[in-house]
CHARMM-style PDB file with segment names, atoms N, HN, CA, C and O in Angstrom:
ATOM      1  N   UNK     1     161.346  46.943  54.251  1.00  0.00      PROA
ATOM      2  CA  UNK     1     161.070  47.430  55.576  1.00  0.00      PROA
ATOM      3  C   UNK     1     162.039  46.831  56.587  1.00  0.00      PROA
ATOM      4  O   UNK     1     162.730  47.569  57.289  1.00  0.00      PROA
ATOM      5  N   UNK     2     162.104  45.414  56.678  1.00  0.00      PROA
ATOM      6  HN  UNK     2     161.543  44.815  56.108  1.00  0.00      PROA
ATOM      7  CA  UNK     2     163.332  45.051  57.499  1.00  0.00      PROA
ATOM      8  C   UNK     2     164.639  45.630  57.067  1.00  0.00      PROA
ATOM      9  O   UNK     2     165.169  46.179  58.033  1.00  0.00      PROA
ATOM     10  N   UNK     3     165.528  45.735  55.731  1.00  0.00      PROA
ATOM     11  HN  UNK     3     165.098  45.288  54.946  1.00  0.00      PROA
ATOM     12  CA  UNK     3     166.442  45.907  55.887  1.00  0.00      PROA
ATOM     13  C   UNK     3     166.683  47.360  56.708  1.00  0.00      PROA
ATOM     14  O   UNK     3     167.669  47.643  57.388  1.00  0.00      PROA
ATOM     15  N   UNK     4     165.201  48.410  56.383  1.00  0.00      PROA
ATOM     16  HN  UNK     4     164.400  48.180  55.830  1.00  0.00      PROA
ATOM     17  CA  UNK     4     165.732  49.672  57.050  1.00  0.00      PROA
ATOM     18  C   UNK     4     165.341  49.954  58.696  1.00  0.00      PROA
ATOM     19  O   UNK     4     165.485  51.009  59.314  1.00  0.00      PROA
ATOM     20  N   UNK     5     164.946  49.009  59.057  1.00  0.00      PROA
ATOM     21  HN  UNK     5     164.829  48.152  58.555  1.00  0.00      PROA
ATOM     22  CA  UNK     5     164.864  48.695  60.529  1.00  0.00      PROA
ATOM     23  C   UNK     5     166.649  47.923  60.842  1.00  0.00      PROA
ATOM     24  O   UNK     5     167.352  48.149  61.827  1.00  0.00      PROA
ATOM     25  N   UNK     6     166.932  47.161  59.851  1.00  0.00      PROA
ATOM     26  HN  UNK     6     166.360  46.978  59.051  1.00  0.00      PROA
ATOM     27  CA  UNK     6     168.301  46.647  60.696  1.00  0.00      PROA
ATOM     28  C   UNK     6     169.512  47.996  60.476  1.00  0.00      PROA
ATOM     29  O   UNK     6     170.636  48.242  60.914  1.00  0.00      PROA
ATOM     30  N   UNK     7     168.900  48.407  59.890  1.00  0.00      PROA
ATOM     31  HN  UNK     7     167.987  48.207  59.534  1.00  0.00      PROA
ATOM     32  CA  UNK     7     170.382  49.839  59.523  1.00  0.00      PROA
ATOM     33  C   UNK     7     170.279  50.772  60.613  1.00  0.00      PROA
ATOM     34  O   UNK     7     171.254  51.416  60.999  1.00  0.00      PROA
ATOM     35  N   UNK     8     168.758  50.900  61.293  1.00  0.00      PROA
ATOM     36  HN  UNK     8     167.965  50.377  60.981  1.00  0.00      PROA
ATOM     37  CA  UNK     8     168.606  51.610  62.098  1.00  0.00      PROA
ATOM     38  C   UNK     8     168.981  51.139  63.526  1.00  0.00      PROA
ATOM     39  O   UNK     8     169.198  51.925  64.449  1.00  0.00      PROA
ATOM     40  N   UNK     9     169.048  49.572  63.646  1.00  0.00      PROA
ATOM     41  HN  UNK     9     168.872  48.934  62.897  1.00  0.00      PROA
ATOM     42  CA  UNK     9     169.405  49.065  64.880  1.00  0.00      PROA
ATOM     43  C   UNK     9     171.180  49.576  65.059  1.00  0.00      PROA
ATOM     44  O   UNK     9     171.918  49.764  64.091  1.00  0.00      PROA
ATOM     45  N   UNK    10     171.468  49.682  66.056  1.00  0.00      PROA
ATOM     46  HN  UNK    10     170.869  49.529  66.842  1.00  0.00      PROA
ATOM     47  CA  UNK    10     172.803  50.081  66.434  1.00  0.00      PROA
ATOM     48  C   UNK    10     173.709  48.830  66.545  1.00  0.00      PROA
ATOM     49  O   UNK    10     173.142  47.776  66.831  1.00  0.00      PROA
ATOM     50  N   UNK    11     175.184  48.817  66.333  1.00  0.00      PROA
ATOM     51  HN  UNK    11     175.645  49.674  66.100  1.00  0.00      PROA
ATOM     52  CA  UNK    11     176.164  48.286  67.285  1.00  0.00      PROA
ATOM     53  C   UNK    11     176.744  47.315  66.411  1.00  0.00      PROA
ATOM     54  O   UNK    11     176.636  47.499  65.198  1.00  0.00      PROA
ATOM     55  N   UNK    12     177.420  46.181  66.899  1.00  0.00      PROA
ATOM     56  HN  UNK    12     177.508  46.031  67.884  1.00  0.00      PROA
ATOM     57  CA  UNK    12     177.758  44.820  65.833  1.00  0.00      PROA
ATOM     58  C   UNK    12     176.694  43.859  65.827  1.00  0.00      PROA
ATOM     59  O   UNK    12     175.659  44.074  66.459  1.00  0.00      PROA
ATOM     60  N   UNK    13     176.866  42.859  65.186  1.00  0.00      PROA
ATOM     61  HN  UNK    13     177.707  42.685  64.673  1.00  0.00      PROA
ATOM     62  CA  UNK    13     175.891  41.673  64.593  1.00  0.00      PROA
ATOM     63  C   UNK    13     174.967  41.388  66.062  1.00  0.00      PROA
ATOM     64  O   UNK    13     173.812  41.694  66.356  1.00  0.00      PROA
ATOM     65  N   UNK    14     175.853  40.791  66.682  1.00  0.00      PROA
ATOM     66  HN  UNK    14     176.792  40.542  66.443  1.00  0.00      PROA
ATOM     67  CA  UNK    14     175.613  40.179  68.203  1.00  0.00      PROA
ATOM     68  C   UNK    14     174.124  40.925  69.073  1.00  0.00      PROA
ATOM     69  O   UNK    14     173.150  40.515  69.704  1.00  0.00      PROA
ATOM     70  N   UNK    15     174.746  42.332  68.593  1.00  0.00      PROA
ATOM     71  HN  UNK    15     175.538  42.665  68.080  1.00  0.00      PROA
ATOM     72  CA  UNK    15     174.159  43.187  69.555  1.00  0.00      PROA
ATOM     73  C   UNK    15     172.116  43.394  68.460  1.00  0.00      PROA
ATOM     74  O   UNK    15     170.958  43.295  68.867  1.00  0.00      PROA
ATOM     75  N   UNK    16     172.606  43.633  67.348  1.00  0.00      PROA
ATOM     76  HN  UNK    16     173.547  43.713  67.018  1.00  0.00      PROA
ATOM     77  CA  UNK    16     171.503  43.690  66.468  1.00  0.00      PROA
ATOM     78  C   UNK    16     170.340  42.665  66.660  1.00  0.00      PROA
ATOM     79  O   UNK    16     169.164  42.898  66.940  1.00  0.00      PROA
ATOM     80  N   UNK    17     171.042  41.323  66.412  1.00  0.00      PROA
ATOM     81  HN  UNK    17     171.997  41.134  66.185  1.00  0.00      PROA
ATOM     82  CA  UNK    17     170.017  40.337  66.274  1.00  0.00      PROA
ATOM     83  C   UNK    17     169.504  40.106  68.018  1.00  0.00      PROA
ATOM     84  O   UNK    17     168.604  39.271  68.113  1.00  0.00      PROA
ATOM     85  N   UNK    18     169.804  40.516  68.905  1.00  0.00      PROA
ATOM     86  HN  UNK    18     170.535  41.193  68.828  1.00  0.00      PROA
ATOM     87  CA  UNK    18     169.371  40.754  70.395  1.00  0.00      PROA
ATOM     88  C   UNK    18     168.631  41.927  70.201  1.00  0.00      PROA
ATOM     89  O   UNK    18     167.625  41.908  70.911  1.00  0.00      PROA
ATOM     90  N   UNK    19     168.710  42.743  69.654  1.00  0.00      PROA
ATOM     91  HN  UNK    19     169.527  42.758  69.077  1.00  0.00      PROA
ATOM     92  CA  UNK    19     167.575  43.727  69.765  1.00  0.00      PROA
ATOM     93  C   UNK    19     166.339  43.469  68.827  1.00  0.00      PROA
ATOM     94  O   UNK    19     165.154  43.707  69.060  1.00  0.00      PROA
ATOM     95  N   UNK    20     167.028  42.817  67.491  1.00  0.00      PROA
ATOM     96  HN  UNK    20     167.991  42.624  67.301  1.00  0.00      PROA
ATOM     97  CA  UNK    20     165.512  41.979  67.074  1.00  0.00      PROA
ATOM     98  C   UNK    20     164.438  41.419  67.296  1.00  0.00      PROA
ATOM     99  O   UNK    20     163.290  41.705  66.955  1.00  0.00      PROA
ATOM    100  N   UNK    21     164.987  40.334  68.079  1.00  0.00      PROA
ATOM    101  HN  UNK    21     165.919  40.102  68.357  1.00  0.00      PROA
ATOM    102  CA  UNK    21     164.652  39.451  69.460  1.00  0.00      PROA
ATOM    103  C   UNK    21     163.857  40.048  69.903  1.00  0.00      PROA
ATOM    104  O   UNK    21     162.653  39.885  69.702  1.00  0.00      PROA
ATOM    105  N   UNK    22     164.511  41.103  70.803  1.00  0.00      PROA
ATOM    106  HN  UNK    22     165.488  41.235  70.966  1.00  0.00      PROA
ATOM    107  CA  UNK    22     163.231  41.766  71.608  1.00  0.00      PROA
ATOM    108  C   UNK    22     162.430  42.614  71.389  1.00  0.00      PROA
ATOM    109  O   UNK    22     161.641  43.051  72.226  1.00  0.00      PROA
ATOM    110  N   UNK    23     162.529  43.024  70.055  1.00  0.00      PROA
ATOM    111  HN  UNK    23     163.170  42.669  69.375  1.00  0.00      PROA
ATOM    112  CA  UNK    23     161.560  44.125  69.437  1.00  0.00      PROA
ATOM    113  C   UNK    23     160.632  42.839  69.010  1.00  0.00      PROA
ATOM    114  O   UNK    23     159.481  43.159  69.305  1.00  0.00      PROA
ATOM    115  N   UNK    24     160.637  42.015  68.655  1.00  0.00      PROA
ATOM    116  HN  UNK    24     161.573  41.755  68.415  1.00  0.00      PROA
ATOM    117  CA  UNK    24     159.435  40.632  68.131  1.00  0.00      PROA
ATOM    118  C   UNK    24     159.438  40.148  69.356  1.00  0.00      PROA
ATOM    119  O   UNK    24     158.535  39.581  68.741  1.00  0.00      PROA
ATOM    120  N   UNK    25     159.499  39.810  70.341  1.00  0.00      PROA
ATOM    121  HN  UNK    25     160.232  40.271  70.840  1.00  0.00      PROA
ATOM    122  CA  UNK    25     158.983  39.520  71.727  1.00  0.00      PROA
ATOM    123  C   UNK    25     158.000  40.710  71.964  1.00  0.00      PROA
ATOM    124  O   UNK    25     156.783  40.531  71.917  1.00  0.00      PROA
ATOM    125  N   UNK    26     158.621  42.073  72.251  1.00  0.00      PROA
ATOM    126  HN  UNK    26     159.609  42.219  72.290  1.00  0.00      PROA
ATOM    127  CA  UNK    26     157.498  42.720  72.710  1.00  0.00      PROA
ATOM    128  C   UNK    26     156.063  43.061  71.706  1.00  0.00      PROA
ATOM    129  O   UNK    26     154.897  43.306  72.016  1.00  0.00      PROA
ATOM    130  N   UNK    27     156.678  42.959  70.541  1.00  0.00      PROA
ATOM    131  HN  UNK    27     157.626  42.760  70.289  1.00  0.00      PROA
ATOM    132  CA  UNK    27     155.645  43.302  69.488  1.00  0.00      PROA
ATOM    133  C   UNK    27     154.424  42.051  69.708  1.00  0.00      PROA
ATOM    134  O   UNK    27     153.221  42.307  69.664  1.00  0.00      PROA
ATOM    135  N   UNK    28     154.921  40.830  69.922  1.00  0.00      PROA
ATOM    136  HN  UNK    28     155.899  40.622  69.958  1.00  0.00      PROA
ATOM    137  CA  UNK    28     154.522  39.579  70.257  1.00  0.00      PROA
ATOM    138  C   UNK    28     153.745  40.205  71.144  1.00  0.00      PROA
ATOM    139  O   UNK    28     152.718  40.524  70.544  1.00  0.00      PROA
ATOM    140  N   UNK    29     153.688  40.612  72.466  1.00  0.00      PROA
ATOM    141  HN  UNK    29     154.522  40.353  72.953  1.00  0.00      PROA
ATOM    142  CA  UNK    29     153.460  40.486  73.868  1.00  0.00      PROA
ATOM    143  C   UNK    29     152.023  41.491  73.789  1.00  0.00      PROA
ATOM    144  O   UNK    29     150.939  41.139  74.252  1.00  0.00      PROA
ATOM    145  N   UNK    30     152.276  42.783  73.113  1.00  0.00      PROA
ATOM    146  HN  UNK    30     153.157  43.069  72.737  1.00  0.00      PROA
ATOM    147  CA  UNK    30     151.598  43.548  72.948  1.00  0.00      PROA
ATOM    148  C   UNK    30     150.424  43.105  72.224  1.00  0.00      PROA
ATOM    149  O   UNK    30     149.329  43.372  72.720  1.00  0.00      PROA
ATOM    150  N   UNK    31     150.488  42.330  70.884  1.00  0.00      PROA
ATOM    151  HN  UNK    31     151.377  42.113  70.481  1.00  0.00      PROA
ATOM    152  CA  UNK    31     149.197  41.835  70.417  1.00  0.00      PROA
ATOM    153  C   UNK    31     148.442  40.894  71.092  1.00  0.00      PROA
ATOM    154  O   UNK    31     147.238  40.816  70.846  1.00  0.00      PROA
ATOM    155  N   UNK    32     149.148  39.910  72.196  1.00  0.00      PROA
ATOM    156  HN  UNK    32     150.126  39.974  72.396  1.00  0.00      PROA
ATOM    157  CA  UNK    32     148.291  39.091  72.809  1.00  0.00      PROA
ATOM    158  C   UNK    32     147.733  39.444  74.104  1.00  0.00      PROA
ATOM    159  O   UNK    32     146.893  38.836  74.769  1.00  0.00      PROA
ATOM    160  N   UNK    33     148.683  41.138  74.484  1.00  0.00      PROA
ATOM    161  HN  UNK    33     149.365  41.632  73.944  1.00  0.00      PROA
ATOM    162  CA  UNK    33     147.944  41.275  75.518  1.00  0.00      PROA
ATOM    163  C   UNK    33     146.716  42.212  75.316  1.00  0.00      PROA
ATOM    164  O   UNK    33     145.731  42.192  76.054  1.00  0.00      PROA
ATOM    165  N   UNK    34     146.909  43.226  73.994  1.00  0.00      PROA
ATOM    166  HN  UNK    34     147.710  43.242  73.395  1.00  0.00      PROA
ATOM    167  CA  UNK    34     146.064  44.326  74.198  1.00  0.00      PROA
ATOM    168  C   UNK    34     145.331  44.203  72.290  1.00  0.00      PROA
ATOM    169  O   UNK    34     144.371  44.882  71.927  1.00  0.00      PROA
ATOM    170  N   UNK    35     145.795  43.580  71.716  1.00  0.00      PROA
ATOM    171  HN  UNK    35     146.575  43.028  72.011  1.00  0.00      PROA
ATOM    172  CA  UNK    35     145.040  43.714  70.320  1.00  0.00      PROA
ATOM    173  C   UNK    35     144.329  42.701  70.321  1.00  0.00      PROA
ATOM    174  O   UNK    35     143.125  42.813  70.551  1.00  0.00      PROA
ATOM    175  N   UNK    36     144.772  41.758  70.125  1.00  0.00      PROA
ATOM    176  HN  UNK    36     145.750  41.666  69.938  1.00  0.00      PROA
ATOM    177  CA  UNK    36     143.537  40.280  70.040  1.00  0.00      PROA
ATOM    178  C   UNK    36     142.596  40.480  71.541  1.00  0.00      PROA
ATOM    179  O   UNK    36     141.398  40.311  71.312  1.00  0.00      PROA
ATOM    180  N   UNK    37     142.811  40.707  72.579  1.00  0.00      PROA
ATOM    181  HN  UNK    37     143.784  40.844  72.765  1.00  0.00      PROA
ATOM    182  CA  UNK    37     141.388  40.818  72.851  1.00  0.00      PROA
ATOM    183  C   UNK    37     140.501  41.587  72.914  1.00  0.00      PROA
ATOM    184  O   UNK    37     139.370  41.542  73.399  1.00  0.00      PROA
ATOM    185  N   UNK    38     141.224  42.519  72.245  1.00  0.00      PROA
ATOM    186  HN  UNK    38     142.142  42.556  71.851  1.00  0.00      PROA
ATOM    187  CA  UNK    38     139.839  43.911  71.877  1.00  0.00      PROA
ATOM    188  C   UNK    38     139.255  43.012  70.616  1.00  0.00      PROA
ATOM    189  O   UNK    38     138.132  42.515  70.706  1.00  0.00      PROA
ATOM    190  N   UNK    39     139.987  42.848  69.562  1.00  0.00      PROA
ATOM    191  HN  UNK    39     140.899  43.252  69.489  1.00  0.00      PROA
ATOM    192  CA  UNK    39     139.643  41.992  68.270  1.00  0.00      PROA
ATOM    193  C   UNK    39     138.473  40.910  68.678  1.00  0.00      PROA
ATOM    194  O   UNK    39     137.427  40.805  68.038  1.00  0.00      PROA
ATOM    195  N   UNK    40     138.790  40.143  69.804  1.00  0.00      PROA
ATOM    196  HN  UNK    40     139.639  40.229  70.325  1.00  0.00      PROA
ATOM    197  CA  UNK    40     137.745  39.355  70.254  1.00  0.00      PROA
ATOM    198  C   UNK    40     136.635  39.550  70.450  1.00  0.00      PROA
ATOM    199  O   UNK    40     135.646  38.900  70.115  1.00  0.00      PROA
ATOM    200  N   UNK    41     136.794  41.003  71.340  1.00  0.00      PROA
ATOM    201  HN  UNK    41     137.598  41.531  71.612  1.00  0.00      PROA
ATOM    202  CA  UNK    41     135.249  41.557  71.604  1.00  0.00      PROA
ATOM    203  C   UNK    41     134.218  41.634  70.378  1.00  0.00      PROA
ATOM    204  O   UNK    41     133.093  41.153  70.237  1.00  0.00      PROA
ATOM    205  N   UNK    42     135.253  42.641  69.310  1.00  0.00      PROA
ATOM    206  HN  UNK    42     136.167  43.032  69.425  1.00  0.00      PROA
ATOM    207  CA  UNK    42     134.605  42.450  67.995  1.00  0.00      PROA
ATOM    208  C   UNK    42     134.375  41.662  67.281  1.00  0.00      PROA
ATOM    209  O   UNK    42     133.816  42.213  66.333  1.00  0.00      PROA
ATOM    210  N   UNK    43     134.451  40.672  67.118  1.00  0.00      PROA
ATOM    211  HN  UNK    43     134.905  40.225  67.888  1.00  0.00      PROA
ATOM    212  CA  UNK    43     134.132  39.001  65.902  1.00  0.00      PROA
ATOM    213  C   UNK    43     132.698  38.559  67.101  1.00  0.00      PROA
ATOM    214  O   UNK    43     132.690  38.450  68.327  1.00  0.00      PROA
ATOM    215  N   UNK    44     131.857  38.432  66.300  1.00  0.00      PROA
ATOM    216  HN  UNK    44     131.864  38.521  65.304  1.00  0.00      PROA
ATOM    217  CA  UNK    44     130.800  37.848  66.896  1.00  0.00      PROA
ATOM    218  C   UNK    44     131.374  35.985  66.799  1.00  0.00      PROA
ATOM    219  O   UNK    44     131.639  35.203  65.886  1.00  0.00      PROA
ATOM    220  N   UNK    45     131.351  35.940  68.114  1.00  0.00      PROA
ATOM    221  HN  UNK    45     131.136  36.575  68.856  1.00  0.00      PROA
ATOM    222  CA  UNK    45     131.598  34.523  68.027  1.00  0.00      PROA
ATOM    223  C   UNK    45     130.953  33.522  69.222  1.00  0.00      PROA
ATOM    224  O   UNK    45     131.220  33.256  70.394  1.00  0.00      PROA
ATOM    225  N   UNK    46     129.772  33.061  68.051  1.00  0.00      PROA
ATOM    226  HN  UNK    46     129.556  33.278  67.099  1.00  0.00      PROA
ATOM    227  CA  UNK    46     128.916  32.182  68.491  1.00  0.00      PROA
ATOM    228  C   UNK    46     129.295  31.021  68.605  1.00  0.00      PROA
ATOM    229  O   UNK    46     130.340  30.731  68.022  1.00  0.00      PROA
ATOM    230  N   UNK    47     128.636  30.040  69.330  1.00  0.00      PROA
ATOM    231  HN  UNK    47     127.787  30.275  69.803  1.00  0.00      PROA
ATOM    232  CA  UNK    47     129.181  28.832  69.557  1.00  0.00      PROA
ATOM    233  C   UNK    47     128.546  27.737  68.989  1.00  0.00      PROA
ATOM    234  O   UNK    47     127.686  27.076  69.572  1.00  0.00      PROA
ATOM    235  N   UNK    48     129.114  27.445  67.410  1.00  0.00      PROA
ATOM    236  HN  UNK    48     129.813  27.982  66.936  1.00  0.00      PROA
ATOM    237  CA  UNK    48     128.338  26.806  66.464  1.00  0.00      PROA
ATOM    238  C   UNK    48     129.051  25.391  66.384  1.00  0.00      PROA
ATOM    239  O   UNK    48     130.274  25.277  66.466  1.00  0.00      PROA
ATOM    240  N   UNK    49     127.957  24.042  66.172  1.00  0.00      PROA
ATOM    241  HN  UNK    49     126.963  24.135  66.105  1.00  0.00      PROA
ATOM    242  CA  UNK    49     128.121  22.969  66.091  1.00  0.00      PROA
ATOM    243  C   UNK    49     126.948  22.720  65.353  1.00  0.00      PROA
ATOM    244  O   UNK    49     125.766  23.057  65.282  1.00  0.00      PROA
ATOM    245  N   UNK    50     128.171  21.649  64.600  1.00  0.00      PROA
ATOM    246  HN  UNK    50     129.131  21.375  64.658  1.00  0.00      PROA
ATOM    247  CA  UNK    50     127.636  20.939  63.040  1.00  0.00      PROA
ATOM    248  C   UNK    50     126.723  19.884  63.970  1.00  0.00      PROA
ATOM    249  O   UNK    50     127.035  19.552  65.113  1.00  0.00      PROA
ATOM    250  N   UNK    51     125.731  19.502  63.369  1.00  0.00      PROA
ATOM    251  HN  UNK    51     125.478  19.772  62.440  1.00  0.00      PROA
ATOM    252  CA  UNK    51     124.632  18.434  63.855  1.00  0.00      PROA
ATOM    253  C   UNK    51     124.542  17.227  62.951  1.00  0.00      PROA
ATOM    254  O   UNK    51     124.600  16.997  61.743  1.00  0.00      PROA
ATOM    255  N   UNK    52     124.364  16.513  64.156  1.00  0.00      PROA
ATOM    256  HN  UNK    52     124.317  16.700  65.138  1.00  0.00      PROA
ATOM    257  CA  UNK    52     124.024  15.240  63.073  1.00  0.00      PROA
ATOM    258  C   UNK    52     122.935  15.099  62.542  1.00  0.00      PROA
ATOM    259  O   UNK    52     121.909  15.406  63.150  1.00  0.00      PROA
ATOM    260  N   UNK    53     122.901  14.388  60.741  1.00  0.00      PROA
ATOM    261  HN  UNK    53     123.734  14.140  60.247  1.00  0.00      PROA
ATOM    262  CA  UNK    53     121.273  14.228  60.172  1.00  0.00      PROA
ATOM    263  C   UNK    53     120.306  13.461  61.028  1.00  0.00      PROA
ATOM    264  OT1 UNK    53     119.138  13.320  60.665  1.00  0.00      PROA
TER     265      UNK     53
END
């Protein structure tokens, strides 16, 4: 899958690994802004603590 994403990126080396970059920045940006906290809503997450005997 990566190599046919880099064949598809355009231009020389320089220019490629800068568009990498920012295709994993935004891909980055997008899950923390709009997937993990829908994901959050869904996980029931209670607020559990171990007790002492």
């Amino acid at each position: 899958m990566y190599l046919a994403l880099w064949r598809v990126l355009p231009g020389p080396l320089w220019l490629r690994i800068l568009l990498a970059l920012l295709l994993l920045v935004g891909a980055l940006y997008a899950l923390a802004t709009w997937v993990f906290p829908w994901v959050e809503l869904l996980v029931n997450n209670q607020e559990a603590t171990v007790g002492s005997p």
